[in-house]
C-alpha positions as CSV (number, residue, x, y, z in Angstrom):
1,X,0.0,0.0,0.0
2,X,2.8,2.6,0.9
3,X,4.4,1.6,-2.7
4,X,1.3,2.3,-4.1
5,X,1.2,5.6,-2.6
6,X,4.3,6.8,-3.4
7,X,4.0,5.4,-7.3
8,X,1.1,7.8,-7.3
9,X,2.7,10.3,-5.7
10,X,5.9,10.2,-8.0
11,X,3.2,9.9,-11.0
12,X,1.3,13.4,-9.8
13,X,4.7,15.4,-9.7
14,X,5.6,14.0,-13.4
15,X,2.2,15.3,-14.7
16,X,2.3,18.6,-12.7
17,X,6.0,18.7,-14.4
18,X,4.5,18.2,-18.1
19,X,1.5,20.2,-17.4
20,X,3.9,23.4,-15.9
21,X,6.6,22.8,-19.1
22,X,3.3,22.9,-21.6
23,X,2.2,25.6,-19.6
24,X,5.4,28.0,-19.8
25,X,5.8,26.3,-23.7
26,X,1.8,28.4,-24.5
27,X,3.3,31.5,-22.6
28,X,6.1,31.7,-25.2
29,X,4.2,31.0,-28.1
30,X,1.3,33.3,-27.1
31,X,3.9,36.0,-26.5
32,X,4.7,36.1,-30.7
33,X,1.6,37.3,-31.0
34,X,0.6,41.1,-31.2
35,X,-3.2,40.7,-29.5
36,X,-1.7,38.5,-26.4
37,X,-0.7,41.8,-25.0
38,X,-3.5,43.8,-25.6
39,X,-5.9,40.8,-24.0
40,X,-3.4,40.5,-20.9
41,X,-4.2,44.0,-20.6
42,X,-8.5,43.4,-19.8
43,X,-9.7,42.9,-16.3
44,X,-9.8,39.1,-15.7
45,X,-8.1,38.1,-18.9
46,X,-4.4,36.7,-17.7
47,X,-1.9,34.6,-19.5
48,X,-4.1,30.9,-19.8
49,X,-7.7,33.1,-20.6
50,X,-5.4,35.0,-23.4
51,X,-3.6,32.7,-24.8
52,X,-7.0,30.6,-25.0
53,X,-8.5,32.7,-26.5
54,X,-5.9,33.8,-29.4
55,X,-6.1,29.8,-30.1
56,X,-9.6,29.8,-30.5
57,X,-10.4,33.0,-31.9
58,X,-7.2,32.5,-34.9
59,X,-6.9,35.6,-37.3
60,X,-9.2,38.5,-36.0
61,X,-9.6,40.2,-39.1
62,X,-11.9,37.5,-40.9
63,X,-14.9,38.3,-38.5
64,X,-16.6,41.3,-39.6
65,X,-18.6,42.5,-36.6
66,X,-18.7,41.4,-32.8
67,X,-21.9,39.5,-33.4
68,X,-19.1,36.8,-35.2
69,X,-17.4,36.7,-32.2
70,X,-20.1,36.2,-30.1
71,X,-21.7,33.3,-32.0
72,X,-17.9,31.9,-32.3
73,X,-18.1,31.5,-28.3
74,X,-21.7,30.5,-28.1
75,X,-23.2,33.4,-26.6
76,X,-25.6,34.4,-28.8
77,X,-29.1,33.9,-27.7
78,X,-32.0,31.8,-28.7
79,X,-35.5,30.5,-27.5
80,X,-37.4,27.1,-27.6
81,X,-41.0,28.6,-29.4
82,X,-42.1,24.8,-29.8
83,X,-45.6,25.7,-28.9
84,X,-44.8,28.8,-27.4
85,X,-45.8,32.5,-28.0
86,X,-42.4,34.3,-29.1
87,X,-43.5,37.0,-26.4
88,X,-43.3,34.1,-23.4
89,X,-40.2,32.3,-24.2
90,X,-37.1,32.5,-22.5
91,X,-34.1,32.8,-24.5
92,X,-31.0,31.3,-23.3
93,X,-28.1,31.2,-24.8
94,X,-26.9,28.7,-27.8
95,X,-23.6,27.3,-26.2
96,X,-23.1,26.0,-29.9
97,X,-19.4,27.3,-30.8
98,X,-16.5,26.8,-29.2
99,X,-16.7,25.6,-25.8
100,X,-13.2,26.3,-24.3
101,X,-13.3,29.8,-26.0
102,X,-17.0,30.0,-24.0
103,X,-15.2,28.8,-21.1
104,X,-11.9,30.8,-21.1
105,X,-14.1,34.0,-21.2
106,X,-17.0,33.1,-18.7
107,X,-13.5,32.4,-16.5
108,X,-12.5,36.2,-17.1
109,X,-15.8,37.9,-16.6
110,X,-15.9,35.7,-13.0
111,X,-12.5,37.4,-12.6
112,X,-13.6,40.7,-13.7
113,X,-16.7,40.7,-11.7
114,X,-15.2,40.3,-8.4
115,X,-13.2,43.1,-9.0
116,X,-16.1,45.4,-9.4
117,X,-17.5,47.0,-5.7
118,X,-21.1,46.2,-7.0
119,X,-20.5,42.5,-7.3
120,X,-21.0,40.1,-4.5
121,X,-23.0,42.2,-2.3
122,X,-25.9,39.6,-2.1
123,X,-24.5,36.5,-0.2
124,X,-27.9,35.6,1.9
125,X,-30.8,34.2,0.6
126,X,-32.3,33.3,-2.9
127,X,-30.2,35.3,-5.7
128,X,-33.1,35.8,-7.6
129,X,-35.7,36.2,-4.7
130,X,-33.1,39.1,-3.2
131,X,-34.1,42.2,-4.7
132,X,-35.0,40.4,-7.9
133,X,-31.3,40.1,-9.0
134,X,-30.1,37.3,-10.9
135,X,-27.3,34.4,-9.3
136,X,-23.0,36.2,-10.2
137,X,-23.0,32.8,-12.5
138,X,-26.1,34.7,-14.9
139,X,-24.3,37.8,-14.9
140,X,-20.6,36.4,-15.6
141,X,-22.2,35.2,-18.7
142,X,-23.3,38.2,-19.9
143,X,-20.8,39.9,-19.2
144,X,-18.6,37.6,-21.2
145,X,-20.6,38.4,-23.9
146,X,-20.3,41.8,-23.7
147,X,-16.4,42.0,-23.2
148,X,-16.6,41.7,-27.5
């Protein structure tokens, strides 16, 4: 059992290793690149969120508008009408699109709203019962969506 152990404990270090080396190896490669910079530079967006997101994102100049972008993440919205009035449903959004780009920027708007004063300042209670605001996890959302 104590072999065991330590096999696994000599296993974790080896991947924490690999994972640290490709880890300094997407710093250096991110750094080549012109946007890395200006990312690092937005609240919430530090070297893993940038450097996911210049891999995702590729050549900025082919989108034409934000609303690219956005559907590119999968945060653009939609609604289930199936036997619904369009007035009634709730739209949601698609979460078609790239998930780690989706992912990499609902990270950075966490980060970015806990730097704000506003954010946070609900922490009894039902989120949406308290003053009718929504749960921090609704609004990181949309403010990833907005930081396009």
């Amino acid at each position: 059992m104590q072999l065991e152990a330590g096999l696994l404990v000599d296993t974790l270090k080896s991947i924490q290793e690999q994972l640290d080396h490709v880890e300094k190896a997407t710093q250096r490669l991110a750094e080549g690149f012109e946007e890395y910079g200006y990312l690092k530079s937005i609240p919430g967006f530090g070297p893993y969120v940038s450097a996911m997101t210049l891999a995702a994102i590729g050549n900025p100049h082919r989108f034409e508008n934000r609303a690219q972008l956005i559907r590119l993440a999968g945060f653009d919205l939609c609604a289930s009408r199936s036997g619904e009035k369009s007035s009634t449903a709730v739209p949601v959004i698609s979460k078609k699109g790239k998930a780690d780009l989706r992912y990499a920027l609902y990270q950075a708007a966490l980060v970015a709203s806990s730097l704000t004063p506003t954010s946070g300042s609900i922490t009894t209670g039902s989120w949406k019962a308290a003053s009718g605001r929504r749960h921090p996890h609704e609004d990181a959302g949309e403010i990833a969506a907005k930081m396009w």
